[in-house]
C-alpha positions in Angstrom: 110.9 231.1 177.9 113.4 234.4 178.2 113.7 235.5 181.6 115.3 238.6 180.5 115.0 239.4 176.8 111.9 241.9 177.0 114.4 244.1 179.5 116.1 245.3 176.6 118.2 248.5 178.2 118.6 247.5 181.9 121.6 247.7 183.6 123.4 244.3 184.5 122.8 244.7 187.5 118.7 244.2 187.5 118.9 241.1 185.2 117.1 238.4 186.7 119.1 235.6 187.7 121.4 233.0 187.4 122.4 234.8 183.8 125.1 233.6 181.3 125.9 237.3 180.9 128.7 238.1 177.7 130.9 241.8 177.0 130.7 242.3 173.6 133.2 244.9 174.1 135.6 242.3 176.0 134.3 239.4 173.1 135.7 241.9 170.2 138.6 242.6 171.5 139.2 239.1 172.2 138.2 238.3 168.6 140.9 240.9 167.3 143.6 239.6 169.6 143.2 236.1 168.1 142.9 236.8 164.7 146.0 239.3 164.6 148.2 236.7 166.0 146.6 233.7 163.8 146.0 235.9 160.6 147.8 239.0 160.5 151.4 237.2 162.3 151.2 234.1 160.6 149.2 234.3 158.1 147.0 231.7 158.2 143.3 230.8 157.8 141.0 231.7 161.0 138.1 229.1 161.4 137.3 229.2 165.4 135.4 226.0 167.2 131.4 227.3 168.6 131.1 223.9 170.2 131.0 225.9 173.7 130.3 228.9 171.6 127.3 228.0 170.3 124.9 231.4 169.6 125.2 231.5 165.6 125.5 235.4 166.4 128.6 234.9 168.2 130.1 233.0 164.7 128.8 236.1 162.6 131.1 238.5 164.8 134.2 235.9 164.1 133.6 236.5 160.6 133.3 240.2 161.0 136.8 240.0 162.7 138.3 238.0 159.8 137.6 234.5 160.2 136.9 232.5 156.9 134.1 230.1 158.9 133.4 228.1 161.9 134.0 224.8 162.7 131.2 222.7 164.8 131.2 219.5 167.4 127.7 218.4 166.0 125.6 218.4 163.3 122.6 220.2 164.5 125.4 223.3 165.1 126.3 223.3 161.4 122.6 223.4 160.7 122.6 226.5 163.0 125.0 228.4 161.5 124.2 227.9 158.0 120.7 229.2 159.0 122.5 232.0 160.3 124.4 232.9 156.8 127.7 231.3 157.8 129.3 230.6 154.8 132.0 227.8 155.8 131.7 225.5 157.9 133.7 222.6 159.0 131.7 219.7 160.7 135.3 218.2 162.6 133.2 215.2 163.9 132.6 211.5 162.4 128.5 211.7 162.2 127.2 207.4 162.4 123.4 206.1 161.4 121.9 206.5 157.8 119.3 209.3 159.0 121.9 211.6 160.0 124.0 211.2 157.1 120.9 211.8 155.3 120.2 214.7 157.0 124.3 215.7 156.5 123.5 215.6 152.7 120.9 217.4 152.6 122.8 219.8 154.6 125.4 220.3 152.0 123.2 220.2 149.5 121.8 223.9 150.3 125.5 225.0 151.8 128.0 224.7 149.0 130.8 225.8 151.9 130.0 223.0 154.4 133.0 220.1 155.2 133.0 217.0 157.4 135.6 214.5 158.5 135.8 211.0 158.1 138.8 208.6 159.1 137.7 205.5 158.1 136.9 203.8 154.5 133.6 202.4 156.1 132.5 205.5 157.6 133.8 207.4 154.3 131.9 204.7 152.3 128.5 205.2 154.1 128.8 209.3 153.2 129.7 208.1 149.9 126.5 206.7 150.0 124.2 209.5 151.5 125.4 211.6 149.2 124.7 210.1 146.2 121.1 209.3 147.5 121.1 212.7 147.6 122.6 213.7 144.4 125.3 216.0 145.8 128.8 216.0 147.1 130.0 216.1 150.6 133.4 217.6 150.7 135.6 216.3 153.8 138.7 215.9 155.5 140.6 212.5 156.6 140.6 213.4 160.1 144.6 212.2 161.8 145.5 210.8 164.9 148.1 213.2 165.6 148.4 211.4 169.1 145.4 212.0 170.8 144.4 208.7 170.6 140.6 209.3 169.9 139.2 209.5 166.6 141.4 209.5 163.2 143.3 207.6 161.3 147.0 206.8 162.1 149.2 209.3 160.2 151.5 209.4 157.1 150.8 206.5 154.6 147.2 205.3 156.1 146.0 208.3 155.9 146.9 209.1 152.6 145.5 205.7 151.3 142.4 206.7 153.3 142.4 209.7 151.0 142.9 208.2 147.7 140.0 205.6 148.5 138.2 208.8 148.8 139.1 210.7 145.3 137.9 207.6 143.8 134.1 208.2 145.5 131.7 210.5 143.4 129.4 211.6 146.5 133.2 212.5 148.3 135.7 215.6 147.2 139.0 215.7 149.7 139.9 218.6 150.8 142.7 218.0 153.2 143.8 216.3 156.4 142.9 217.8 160.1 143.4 216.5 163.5 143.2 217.9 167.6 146.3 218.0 169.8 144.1 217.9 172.9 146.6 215.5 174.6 148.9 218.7 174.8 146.7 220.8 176.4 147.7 220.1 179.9 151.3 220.0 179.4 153.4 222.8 180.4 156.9 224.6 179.5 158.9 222.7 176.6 157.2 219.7 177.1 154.1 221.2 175.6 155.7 223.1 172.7 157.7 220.1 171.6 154.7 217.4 172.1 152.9 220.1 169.9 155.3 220.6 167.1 155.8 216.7 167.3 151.7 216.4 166.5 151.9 219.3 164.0 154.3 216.8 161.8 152.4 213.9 162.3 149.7 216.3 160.4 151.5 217.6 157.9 153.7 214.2 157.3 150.0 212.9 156.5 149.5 216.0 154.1 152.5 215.6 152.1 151.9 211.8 151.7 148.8 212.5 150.2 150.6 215.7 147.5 153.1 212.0 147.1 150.1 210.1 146.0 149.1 213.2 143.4 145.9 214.8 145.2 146.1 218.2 146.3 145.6 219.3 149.5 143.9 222.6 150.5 143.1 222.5 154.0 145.9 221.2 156.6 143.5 222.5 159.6 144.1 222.2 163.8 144.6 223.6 167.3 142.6 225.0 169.7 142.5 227.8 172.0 145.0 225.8 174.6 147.3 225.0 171.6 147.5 227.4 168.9 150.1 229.5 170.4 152.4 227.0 169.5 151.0 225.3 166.6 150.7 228.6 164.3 154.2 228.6 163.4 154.2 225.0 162.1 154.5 225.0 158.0 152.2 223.5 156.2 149.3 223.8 158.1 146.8 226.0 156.5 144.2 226.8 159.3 143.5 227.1 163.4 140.1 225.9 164.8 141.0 227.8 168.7 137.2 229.4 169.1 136.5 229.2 172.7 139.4 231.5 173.9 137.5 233.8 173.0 135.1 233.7 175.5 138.4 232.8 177.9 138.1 231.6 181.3 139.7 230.1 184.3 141.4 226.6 182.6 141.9 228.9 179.2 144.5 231.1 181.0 146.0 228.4 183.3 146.7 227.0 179.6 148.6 229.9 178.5 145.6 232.5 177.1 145.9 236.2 177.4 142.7 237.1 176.8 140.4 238.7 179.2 137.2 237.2 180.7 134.1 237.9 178.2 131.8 235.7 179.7 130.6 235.5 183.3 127.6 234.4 185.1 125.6 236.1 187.1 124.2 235.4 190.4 122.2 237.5 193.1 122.8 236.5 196.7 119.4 234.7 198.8 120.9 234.5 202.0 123.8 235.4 204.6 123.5 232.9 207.5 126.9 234.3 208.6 129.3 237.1 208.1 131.4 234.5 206.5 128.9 232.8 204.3 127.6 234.2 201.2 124.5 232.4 199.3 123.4 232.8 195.5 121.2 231.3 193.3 123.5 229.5 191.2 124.9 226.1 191.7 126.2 223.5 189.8 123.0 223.1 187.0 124.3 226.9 186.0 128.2 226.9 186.1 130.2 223.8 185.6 132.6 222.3 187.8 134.1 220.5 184.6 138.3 220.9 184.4 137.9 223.3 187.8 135.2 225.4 189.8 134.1 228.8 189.2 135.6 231.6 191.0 133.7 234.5 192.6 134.8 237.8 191.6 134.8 240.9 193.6 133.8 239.1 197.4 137.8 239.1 199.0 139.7 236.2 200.0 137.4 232.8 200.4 137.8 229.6 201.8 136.2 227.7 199.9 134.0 227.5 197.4 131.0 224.7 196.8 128.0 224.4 194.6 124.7 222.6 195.1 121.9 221.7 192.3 120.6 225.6 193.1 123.0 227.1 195.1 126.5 228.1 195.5 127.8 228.4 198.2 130.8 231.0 199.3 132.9 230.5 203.0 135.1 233.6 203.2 138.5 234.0 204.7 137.0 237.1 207.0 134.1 238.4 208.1 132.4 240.6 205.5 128.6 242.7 205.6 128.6 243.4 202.8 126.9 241.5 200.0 123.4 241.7 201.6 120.5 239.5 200.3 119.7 240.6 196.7 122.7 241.9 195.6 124.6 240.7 192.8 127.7 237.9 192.7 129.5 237.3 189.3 131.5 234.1 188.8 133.8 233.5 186.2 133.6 230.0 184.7 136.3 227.7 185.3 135.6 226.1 181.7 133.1 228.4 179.8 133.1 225.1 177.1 130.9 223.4 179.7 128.8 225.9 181.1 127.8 228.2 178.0 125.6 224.2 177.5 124.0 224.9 180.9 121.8 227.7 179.7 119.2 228.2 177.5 120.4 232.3 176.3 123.2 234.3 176.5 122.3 237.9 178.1 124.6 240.6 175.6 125.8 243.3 177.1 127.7 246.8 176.7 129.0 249.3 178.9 126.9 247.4 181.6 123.4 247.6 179.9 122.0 244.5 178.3 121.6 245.0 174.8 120.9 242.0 173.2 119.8 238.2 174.2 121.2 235.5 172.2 119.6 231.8 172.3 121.8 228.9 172.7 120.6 226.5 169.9 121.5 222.6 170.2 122.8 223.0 174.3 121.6 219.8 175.3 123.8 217.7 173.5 121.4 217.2 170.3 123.3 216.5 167.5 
């Protein structure tokens, strides 16, 4: 059930809430920012991460803006976008148990542009196998360790062994080598850039061991919205997976991100006890407290800052009357990746009138 979608035309301001509430204005500019420095300055392939995007809608606009595809977390996301008209997709995840494979192949049976990773022969083996009972081909990528230490294969020679196994299966066709940084992402100053370019090697070491062993290699794909500033200018990699600066947020801009806040959430206060206490009807089962709480906007200095199952919960520096009972409080997430999966639409919205509401297909972890 929409709480708001049959209020097509109403300003912000009257949605009912807690509402995830997106700019589209803010989103597209967003869009353009990325894809000028990832495209346009360094020319390479655009193919942004929805795993904490999600709305299929939001994927079409990415393409409008340049990118070549998206890249999902799960597979019920791919199956979303390709529903959507999504051309390419990259499923950067190692999908387990016969009846999702199954469903995998029959996936790429109908989508001629869909990839997966694998980094294992076993794992590579059983999609060798569920493609073949399907009579099609999955194409993938070896997925690399590039020090993460979480899935993928270590780099250089095993991974171009991995590869060669994998020319050798008819239900396979390799496409390239990817892998995450997301170790760097909390790193800071030099010591980010140069653990960064360090990973970026360990990638395209892997690629060119693979050229060595005679298979050609199309897609050298990585980084994320907390890493791609300094990854882009690494040769030989081919394409960036950053998606979720685009939404941008409170950890994306501690990371380094310029963008400006697209996404917010919308509250509307139930009660003042005190002149210092402001009460809304969001808590933590509406904005997430995962890598850092939300931060109100617009209500002066606070104290602090705590949410409950239903409500959050604001202690201000100073008195303050304003912000009566009713009124409106927006938040913007401290991790939008985590919170976007805390609602069931996304409320669109231009020049402050909601114009559109998008569902959020897949946002309780079904995969």
């Amino acid at each position: 059930m929409s709480a708001n979608a049959d209020a097509i035309g109403i300003p912000v301001s009257e949605l009912e809430t807690p509402a995830l509430v997106l700019d589209l204005d803010v989103y597209r500019r967003n869009l353009k920012r990325m894809a000028d420095f990832i495209i346009r300055d360094y020319g390479l392939a655009w193919r942004p991460h929805m795993k904490g995007q999600k709305a299929p809608q939001l994927a079409l606009e990415a393409v409008k803006a340049g990118a070549c595809g998206v890249t999902c977390a799960t597979l019920y996301e791919a199956e979303a976008m390709v529903a959507a008209g999504v051309k390419s997709v990259l499923l950067a995840n190692q999908l387990a148990g016969a009846r999702k494979q199954a469903r995998l192949a029959r996936l790429a049976k109908k989508a001629t542009g869909l990839m997966t990773a694998t980094d294992s022969l076993e794992h590579a083996t059983q999609l060798n196998a569920a493609a073949l009972a399907a009579k099609t081909v999955i194409a993938v990528l070896v997925e690399v360790d590039a020090g993460m230490n979480r899935c993928g294969i270590a780099p250089g020679e095993p991974a171009a062994q991995l590869a060669m196994q994998i020319s050798e299966m008819p239900g396979l066709k390799f496409m390239g080598v990817m892998a995450w940084e997301g170790h760097t992402v909390p790193m800071e100053g030099d010591a980010k850039r140069v653990e960064i370019e360090a990973s970026m090697k360990r990638l395209t070491d892997s690629a060119d061991a693979c050229e060595v062993e005679g298979l050609a290699v199309e897609i050298v794909s990585a980084s994320g919205s907390g890493t791609f500033m300094h990854s882009a200018p690494t040769p030989g990699l081919t394409e960036v997976q950053a998606g979720g600066g685009a939404f941008c947020d409170l950890n994306y801009q501690k990371w380094g991100l310029e963008n400006e806040f697209a996404l917010t959430v919308l509250t509307r206060v139930v009660s003042r006890p005190t002149l210092t206490r402001i009460v809304v009807d969001g808590g933590f089962k509406t904005m997430s407290v995962q890598h850092g709480a939300p931060r109100p906007a617009g209500v002066g200095a606070t104290k602090c800052v705590s949410l409950n199952a239903e409500h959050g919960v604001i202690e201000l520096e100073a008195p303050d009357a304003g912000h009566q009972v009713g009124e409106t409080v927006t938040w913007i997430p401290g991790y939008t990746d985590s919170t976007v999966c805390l609602h069931d639409e996304i409320c669109v919205c231009r020049k402050g009138v909601l114009e559109a509401v998008w569902a959020v297909p897949g946002r309780t972890g079904r995969r």
